[in-house]
Each structure stands twice: as C-alpha cells, then as structure tokens.
C-alpha positions in Angstrom: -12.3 -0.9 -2.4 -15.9 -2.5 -2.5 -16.1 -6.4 -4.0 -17.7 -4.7 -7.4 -15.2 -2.5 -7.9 -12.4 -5.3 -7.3 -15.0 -7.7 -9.8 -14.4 -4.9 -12.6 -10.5 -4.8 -11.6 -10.0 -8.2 -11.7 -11.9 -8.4 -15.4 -9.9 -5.8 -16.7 -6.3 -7.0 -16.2 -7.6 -10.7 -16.7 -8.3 -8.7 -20.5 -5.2 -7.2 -20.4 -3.3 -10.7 -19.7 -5.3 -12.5 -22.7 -4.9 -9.8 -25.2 -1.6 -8.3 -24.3 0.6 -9.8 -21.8 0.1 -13.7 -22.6 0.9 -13.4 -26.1 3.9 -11.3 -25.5 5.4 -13.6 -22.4 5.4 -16.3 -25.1 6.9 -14.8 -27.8 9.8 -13.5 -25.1 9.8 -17.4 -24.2 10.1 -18.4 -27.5 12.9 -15.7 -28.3 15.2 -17.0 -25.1 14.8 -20.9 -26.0 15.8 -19.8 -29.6 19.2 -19.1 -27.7 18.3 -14.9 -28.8 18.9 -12.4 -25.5 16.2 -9.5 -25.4 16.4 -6.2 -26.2 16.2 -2.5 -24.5 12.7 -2.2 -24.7 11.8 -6.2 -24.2 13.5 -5.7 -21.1 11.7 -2.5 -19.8 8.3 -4.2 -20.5 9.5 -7.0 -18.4 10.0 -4.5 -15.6 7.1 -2.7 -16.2 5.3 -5.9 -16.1 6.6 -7.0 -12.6 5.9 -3.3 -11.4 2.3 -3.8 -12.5 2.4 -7.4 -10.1 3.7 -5.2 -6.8 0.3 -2.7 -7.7 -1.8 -5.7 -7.8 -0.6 -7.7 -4.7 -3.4 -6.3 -2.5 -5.9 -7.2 -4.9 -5.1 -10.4 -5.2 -4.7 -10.8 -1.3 -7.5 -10.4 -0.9 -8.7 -12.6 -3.6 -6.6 -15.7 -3.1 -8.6 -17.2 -6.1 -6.6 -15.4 -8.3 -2.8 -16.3 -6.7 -2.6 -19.6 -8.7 -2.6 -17.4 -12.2 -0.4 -15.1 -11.1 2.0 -17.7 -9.3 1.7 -19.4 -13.5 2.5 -16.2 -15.1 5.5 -14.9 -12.6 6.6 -18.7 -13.1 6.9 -17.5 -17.1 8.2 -14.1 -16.3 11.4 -15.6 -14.1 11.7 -18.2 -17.2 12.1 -16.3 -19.2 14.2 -13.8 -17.3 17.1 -16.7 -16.5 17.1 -17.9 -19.7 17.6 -14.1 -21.1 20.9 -14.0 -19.2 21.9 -17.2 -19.9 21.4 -16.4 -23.1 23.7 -13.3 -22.8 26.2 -15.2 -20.7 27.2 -17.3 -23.8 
C-alpha cells in the first residue's frame, strides 16, 4: 500500500472514530458505570469493533504515530468490557 493511499485510510477511520465509534464507547462507558450490563447487539458492536483493530494492525505498524490513539481507545474498549461483566456478575 503506497503512503497516499495509507494518508486516505488513516483519515477515514480517524472520521469514523469521531463520528461513530467515540460517541458510542462513551455512552457504553457511561451505561457500565451506571451499574447497567450491555445488551445482544452492544455486545456484537464491541466485537466488531475489536475485529476492525486486528484489520488495522498493519496500518498502524507501520505508522507508529497512530499507536498512542489506538493504545487510548482499546484502553476504553477493555473498560468498558470488565465493567460489563462486573456488572453482570452482581
């Protein structure tokens, strides 16, 4: 994959995080530290979500720029995952 083509990657799922995935981690966050558990399909976008990070991983090897973000957002991801079955446990 050229550096352009990567450029155009990279701007496309930074779009997708702002508009799509960012708000929905934190409402997920929100829902678990309210003490709810998640549903069917909150669950499937979860793992959907970390399917879309295993895609990405040579991308972002080779752009190490990016790790830092996505380090920050599987951070939030496995947050809000523990506190989901926490949640569940009780």
């Amino acid at each position: 994959m050229t550096e352009s083509n990567d450029a155009a990657l990279i701007q496309v799922l930074v779009e997708r995080l702002e508009k799509t995935r960012l708000p929905i981690a934190l409402e997920l966050k929100e829902k678990v530290d309210g003490g709810e558990v998640l549903n069917d399909r909150e669950i499937e976008y979860l793992e959907e979500v970390l399917g879309d990070v295993d895609q990405i991983k040579p991308l972002i090897d080779r752009h190490p720029e990016w790790q830092d973000l996505v380090s920050q957002m599987a951070s939030l991801y496995n947050d809000i995952t523990t506190k989901a079955l926490e949640n569940e446990d009780k």
